[in-house]
N, C-alpha and C positions, 0 to 999 in steps of 0.2 A: 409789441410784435403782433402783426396781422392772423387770425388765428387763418388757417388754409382749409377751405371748403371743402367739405367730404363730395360722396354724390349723394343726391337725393332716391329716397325709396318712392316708386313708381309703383300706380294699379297694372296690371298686363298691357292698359290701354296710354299710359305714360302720364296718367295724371298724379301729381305729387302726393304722397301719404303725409297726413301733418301727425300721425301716432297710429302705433304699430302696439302698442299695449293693451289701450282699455276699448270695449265698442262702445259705439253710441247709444246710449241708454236715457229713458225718458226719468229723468232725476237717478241720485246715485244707486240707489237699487235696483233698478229698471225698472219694467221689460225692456229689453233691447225693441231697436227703432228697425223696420226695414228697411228703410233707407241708409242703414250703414251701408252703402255699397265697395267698400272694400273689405268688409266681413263676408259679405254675401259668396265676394267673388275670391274671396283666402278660402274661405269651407267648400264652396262649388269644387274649386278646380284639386282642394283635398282630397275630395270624395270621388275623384276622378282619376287621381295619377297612379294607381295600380290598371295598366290595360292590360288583357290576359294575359292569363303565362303559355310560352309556348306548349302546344298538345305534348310533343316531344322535345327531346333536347332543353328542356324549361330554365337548368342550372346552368351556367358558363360563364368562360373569361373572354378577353379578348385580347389585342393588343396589333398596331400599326408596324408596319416596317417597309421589305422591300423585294422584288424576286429578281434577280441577275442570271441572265443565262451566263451558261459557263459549257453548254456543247453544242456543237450547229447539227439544228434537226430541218432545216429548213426543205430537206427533198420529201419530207412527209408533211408540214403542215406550211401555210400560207402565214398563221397567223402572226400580226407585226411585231406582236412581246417577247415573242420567240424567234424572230429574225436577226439577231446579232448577237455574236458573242459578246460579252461583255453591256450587253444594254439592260438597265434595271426597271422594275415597274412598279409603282407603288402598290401595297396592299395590304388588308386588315383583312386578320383571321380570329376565330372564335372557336374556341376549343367547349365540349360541354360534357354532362351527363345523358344519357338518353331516356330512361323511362320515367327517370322520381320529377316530385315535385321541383320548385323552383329553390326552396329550404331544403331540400337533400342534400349529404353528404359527398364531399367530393372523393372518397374510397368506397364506395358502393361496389359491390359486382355489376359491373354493366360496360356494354360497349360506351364508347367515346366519342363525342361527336367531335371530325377535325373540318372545321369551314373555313375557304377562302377566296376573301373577295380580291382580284385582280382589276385596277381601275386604267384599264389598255386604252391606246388612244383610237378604238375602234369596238370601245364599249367597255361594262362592266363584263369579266368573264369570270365564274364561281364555280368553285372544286366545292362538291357539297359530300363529304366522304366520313366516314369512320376511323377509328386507328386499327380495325382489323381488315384486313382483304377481301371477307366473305359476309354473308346475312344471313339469318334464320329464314326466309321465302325468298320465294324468285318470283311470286304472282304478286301486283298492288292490291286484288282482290283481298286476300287476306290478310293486309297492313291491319286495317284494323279491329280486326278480333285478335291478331300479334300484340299489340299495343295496351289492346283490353285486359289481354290475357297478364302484363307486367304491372300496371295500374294497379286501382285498389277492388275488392268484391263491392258488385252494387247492393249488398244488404250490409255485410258488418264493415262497412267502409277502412278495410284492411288491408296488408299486400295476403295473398292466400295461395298459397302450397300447390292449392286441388289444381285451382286452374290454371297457373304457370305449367304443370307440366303434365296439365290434360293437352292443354294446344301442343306442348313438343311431340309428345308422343304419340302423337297423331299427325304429327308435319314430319315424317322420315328427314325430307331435304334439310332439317336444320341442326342434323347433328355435329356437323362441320363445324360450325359457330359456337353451337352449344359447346362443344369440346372447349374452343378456342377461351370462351367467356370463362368456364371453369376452371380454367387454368390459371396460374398467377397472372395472364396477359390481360382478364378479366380485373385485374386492382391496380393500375399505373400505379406508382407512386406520386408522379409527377404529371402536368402537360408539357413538360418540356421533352420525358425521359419518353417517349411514346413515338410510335411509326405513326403517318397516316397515309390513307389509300384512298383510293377514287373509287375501288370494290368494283364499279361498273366497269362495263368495258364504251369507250368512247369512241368517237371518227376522229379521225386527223386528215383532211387534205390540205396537197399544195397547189402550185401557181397553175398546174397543168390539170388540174381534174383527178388527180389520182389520190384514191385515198387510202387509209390505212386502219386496223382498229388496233387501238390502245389501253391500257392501264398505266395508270397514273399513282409510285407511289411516292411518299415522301418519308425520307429517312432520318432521324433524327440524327445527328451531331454530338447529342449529349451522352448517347447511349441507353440502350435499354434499360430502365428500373422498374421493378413490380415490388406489390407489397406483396407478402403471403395473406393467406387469407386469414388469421391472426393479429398481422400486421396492422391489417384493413379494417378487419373489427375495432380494434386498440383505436385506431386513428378516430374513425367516426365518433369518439366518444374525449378525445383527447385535441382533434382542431376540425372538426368538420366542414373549412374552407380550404384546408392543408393548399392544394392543388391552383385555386382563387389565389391566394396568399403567395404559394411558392412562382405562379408565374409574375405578379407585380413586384416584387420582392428583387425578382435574378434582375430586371428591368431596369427597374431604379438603381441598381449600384453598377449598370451597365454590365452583367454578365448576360449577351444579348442571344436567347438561344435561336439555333439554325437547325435546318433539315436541306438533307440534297436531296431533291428531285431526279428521279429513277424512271425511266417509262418501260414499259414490255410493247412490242409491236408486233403485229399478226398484219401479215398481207391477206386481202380476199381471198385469194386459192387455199393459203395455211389455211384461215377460219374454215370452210367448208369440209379440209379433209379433216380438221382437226379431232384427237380420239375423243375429248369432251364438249358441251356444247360454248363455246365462248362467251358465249352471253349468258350463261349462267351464272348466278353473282352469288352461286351458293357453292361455285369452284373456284379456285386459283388455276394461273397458268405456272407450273411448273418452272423455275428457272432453268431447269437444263435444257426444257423444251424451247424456252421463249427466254433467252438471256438479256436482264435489263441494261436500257443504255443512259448513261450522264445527260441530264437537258441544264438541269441552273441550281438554286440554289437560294431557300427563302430565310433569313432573317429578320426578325422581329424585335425593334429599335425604342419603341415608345409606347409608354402605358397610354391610356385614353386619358381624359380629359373629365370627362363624366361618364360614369359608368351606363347611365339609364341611355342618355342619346348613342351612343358608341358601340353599346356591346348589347341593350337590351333591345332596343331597335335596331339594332343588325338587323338585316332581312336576308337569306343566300335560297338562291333557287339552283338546278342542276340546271335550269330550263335556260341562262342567262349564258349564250355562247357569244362567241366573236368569229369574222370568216378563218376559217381555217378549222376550227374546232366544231363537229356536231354529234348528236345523238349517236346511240346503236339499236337493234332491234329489242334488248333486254328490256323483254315485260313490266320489271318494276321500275325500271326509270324509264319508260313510257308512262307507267303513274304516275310519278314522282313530278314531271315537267308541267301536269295541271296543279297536282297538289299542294305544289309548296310556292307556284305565285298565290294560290286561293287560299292559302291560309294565310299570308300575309295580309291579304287586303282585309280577311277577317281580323286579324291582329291589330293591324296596325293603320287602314285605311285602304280606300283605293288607290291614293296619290302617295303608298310609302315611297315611293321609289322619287321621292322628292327630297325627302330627308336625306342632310346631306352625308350621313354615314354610308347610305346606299344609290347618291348619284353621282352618276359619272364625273369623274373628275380631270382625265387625260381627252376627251370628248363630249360635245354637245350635246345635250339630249333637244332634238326636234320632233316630235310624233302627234299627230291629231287629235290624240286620246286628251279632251278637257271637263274642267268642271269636275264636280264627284267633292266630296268631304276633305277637307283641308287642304284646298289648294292654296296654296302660299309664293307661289309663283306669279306672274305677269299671266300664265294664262291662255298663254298663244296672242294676248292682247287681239288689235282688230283681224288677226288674218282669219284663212277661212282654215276650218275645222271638216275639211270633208277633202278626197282625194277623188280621182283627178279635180285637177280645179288651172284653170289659165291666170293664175297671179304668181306664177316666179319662186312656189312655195318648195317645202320637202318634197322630192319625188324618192322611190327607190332605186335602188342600183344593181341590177341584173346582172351585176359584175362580181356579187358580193355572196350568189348563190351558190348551195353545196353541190357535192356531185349526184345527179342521178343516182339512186340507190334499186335493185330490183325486186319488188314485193308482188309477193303471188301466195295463192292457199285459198283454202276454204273457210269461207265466213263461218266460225261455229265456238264453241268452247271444249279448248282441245286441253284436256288431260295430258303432263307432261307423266310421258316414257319412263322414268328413269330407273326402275327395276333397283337392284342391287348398287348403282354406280355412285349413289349419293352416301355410298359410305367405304368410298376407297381412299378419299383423302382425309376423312378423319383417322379409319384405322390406319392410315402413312404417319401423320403427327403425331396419333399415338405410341405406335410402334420405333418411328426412323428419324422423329424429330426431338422427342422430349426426352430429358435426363430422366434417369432414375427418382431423380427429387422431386421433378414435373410431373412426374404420374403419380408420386404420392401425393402431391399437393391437389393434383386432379382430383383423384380418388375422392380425400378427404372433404372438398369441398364440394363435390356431388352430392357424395352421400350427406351431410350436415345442411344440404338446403333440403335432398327430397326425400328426405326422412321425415317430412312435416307432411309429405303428401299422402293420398290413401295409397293401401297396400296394390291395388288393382292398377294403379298407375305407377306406383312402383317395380313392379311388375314389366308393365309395358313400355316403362322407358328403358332399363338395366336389360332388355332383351334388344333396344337398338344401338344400345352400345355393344352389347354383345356381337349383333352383324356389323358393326364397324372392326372389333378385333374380340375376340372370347374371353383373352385374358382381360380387358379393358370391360366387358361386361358381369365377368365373375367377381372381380375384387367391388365394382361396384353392389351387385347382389348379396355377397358376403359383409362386406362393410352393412348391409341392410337388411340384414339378418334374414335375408328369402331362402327360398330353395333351388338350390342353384340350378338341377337337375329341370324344375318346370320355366327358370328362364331360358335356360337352353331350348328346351321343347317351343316355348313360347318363342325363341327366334327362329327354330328352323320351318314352324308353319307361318311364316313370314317371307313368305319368297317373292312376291312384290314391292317388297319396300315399305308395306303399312300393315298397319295395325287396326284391327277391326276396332271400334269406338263402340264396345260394351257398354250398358248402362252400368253407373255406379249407382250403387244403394244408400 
């Protein structure tokens, strides 16, 4: 019997390997020969295949599926994925860690990245969102000393106490989050068991110019699960992919989890009278103010294929809309819309958006932008690379533009207002939201991270909890062994919302 031909091993360049064992070496002991050049190019492209890990979000999963509207929104937006009940659209989301390295534990304390690429047939459109509703700032300015601050110290290359909760305690706006983070909502259990939100607030118009702003969240199907902060420990030490693991896992024996899609809508008028600022992405809007409504409904069907092309080159910008869907004036996703193509193109090239994890798939990509590092495409071939141009080529479509929007102010750097208001909806979660169980879990895991920090910042955070609700800042001060009487004193000469930034000794 005829034995059956395997394939043959191939250089990158498709020339046949005749051994994959030994290198070529000048007699049996060597030196190895330069001229191996299939050694040259196995060890090159080794020493190559870690490309950075992402600044943030570095850890994550992923996996393909589908988004099916299930409610007609169509008098608020144009866009065509969202035009028919019952119409589905392809999409891959990436769930992650946000501060640790790309080897960190998937039970960590830390918010959750929930990303999702929509491949519409009028573009790629991407939800680039958290699993909580709110962030630690509202200015892109201080993204990254936020980021520095969760990282490691630049001398004893550690995570460190001092300055995680020198930055809070000197950033009043993020005690909302903080809250949120320390709470069990802070250790998912799972990516399945988790909310995600778009936190920003977005534009929706429709066919007539009219638009709308939005929140975008998505609800999970599985239901809520956290770990306690016990739980979380225990885990990191017992499967530190847990969350990796548990989404390919439900996948492959076909338990295919889902989230519905929830929007909150604010007409122009609401937004201007509204009592908080809507664009503030360090507030929620209230569900009894702004009651969410049914749009579809995401399921995710299929593991990747390979994890490095699929889920590590993912690339998700906020900045990647389709007509129907644009920006809001909120300051940090105004950062956000340069930051996160420019850190791609540092990641992963200038032409990521070629890789086919992240091009379009339901639509063409035709744009003038050619050349640059790994183009692997045709190239635009012979056409012309320049617009206007008389050869028949891409033009725009003036039909595809958003609404007028009206911007006016003074060119300057304006201080946000916010007095006391940036801690009415923490001390609300504290007080009208969480169990009995919740607030000890809070408590306990407050105090047991910044207990590590010095007393003078101890101090001056346990007194911004305290102007979010007194009893929420005494049990923390008590738990840490202060005096409760100079937290107190130390919140009520806080009547701006900050906190003087003492030197530490």
């Amino acid at each position: 019997m005829k034995k059956k031909k395997g394939k043959t091993l191939t250089t990158g360049f498709g020339m046949p390997v005749d051994n994959d064992l030994d290198s070529l070496t000048a007699g049996p002991h060597g030196p190895i020969l330069m001229q191996d050049m299939h050694l040259m190019e196995k060890l090159a492209h080794f020493d190559r295949e870690r490309i950075p890990e992402r600044v943030v979000h570095a850890k994550g999963a992923g996996a393909h599926g589908y988004f099916e509207v299930t409610g007609d929104v169509t008098k608020y937006t144009r866009a065509r994925f969202l035009s028919e009940v019952g119409k589905r659209t392809e999409v891959f989301a990436r769930f992650s860690t946000v501060g640790g390295e790309k080897g960190s534990a998937d039970s960590e304390r830390d918010p959750r990245g929930f990303a999702i690429k929509f491949y519409t047939e009028d573009g790629n459109y991407d939800m680039v969102g958290n699993n909580t509703p709110v962030f630690f700032i509202r200015d892109p300015l201080k993204f990254p000393d936020f980021i520095h601050t969760q990282k490691r110290h630049p001398g004893t290359n550690l995570k460190d106490a001092n300055m995680f909760w020198d930055f809070l305690s000197l950033t009043p706006e993020s005690i909302h989050q903080v809250t949120i983070l320390f709470s069990d909502r802070g250790t998912p259990r799972t990516f399945r068991h988790m909310n995600g939100y778009s936190s920003h607030t977005y534009m929706w118009y429709n066919a007539k110019g009219q638009y709308y702003w939005v929140k975008l969240h998505f609800k999970t199907e599985q239901g809520i699960e956290n770990f306690s902060g016990p739980e979380a420990d225990h885990m990191r030490g017992v499967d530190p992919d847990c969350a990796t693991r548990d989404l390919h896992e439900a996948i492959a024996r076909g338990d295919f989890p889902s989230w519905r899609l929830e929007v909150q809508i604010m007409t122009p008028e609401q937004a201007r009278e509204y009592r908080f600022d809507p664009f503030d992405i360090t507030k929620v809007w209230p569900h009894a103010d702004v009651p969410p409504i049914e749009v579809g409904r995401m399921v995710l069907n299929r593991n990747p294929d390979n994890y490095f092309a699929e889920v590590e080159q993912a690339a998700f910008s906020p900045g990647n809309f389709v007509p129907g869907v644009g920006p809001s004036p909120d300051k940090l996703l105004q950062g956000r819309l340069f930051s996160y193509h420019d850190t791609h193109r540092h990641r992963l090239g200038p032409n990521y958006h070629l890789l086919p994890v992240n091009a379009p798939k339901a639509s063409k990509m035709d744009s003038y932008q050619r050349d640059g590092a790994m183009r692997f495409d045709d190239n635009g071939g012979g056409g012309p690379n320049y617009w206007p141009n008389s050869y028949n080529a891409a033009a725009p479509d003036p039909t595809t533009a958003p609404p007028a929007v009206d911007v006016s102010g003074m060119a300057a750097r304006h201080q946000y207002a916010s007095g006391d208001i940036d801690f009415v909806q923490a001390g609300a979660l504290y007080r009208d939201v969480m169990t009995d169980t919740d607030r000890e879990h809070l408590i306990d895991n407050v105090v047991g991270h910044l207990k590590n920090a010095c007393e003078p910042l101890q101090l001056r955070q346990s007194a911004l909890f305290w102007k979010a609700d007194p009893e929420y800042g005494r049990r923390v001060a008590q738990g840490l062994g202060l005096n409760v009487k100079e937290v107190e004193d130390l919140a009520a000469m806080n009547q701006e919302g900050r906190v003087a930034a003492t030197p530490i000794q």
